[in-house]
GUBARO-209490 format. One record per residue: residue in three letters; z negated, y, x of N, C-alpha, C, O in turn. Coordinates in steps of 0.05 Angstrom, whole numbers, padded with zeros to 5 digits, always signed. Each point is the difference from the previous one (the first is absolute). Layout:
N
ALAZYXZYXZYXZYX;...
// end
This chain:
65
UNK-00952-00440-01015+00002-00028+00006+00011-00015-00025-00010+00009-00021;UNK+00025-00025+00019+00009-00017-00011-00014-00028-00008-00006-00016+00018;UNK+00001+00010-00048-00013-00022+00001+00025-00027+00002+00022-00001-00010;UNK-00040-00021+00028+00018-00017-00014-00007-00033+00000-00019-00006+00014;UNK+00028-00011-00026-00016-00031-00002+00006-00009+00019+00011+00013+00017;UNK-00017-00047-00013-00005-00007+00029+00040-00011-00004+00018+00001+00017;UNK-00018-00010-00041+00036-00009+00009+00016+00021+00011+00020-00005+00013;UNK-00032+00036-00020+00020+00017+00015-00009+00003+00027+00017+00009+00015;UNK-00039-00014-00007-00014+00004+00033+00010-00025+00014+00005+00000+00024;UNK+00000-00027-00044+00029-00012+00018+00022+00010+00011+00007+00001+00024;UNK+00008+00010-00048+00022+00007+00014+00005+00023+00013+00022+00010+00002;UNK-00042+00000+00008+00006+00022+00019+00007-00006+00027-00002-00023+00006;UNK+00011+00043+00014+00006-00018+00024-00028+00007+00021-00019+00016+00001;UNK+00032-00043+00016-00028+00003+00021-00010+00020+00012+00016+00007+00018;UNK-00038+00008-00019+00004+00019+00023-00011+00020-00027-00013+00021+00006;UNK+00016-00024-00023-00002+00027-00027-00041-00006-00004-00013-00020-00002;UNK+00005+00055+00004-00020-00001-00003-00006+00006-00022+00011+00019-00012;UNK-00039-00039-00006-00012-00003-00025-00028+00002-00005-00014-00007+00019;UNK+00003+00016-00039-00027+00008+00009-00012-00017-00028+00013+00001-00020;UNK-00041-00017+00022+00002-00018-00018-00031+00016-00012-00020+00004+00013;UNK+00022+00002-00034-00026+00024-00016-00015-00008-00023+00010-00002-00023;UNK-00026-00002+00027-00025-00006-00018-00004+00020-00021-00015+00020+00001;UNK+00028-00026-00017-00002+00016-00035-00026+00015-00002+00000+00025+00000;UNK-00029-00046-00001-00024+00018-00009-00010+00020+00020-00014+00019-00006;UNK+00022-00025+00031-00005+00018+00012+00017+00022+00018-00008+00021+00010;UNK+00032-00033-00010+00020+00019+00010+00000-00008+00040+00012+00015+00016;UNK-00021-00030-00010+00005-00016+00022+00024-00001+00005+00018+00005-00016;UNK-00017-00015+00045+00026-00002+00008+00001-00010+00031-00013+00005+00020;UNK+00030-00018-00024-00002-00017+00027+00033+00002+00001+00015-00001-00019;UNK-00009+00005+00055+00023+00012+00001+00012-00029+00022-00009-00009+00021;UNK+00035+00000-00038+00003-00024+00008+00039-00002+00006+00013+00019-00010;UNK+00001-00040+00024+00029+00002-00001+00001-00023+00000-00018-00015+00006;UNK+00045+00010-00014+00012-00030-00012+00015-00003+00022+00015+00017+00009;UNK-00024-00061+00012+00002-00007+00019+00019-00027-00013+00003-00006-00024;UNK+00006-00006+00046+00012-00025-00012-00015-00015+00019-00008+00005+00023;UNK+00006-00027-00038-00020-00019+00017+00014-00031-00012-00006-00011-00021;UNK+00020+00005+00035+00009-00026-00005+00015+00005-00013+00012+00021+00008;UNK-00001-00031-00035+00024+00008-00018-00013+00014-00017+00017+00010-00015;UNK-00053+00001+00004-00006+00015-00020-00009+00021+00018-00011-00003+00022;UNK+00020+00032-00039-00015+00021-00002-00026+00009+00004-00012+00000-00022;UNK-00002+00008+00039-00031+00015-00012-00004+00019+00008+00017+00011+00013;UNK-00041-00001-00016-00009+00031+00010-00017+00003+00026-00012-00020+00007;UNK+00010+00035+00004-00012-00008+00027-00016+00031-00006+00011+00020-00009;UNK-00031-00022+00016-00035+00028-00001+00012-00002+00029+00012-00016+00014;UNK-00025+00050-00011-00009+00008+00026-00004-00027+00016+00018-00011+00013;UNK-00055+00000-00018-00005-00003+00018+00007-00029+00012-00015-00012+00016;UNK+00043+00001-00028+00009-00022+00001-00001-00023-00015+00007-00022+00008;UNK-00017+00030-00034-00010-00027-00011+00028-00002-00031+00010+00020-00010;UNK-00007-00037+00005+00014-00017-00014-00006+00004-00030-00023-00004-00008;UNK+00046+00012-00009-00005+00002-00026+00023-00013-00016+00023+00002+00010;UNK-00025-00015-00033+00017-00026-00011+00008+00031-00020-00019+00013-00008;UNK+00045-00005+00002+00014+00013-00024-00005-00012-00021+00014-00020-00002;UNK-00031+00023-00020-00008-00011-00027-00006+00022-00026-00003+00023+00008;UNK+00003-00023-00025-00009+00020-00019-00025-00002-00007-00004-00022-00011;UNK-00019+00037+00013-00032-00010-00009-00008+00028-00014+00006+00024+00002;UNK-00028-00041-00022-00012+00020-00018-00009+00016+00015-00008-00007+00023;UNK+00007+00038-00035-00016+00019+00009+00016+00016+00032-00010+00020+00010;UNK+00028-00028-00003+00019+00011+00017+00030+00003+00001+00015-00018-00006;UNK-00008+00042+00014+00027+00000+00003+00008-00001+00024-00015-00009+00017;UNK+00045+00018-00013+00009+00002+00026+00020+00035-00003+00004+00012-00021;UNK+00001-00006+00041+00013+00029+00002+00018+00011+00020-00009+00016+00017;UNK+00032-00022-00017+00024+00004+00021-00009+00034+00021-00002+00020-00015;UNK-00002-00017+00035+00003+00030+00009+00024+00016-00006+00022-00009+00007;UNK-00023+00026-00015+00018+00023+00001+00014+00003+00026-00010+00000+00023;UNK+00040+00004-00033+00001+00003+00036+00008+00031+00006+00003+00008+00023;
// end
């Protein structure tokens, strides 16, 4: 997997799946970048809504394709 910050999980295209991972623990929540109005976000499984931001203690990680 590829790490990468939230300005590059912008510019990916819609539809590209990203998995957003919790450093201390190695978590991972398996998420894809939706367009919702004119911004970007990530959309979880179980439908819920995530704002593209950079935050302590987490990264983000492109899938291999």
């Amino acid at each position: 997997m590829k790490t990468l910050t939230a300005a590059q999980v912008k510019r990916l295209p819609v539809g590209t799946d990203v998995a957003l991972v919790r450093e201390s623990t190695g978590q991972r929540a398996l998420l894809w970048v939706v367009k919702s109005g004119r911004k970007k976000m990530l959309r979880g499984v179980f439908g819920w809504m995530h704002e593209i931001a950079d935050r302590p203690g987490w990264h983000y990680e492109e899938a291999e394709k």
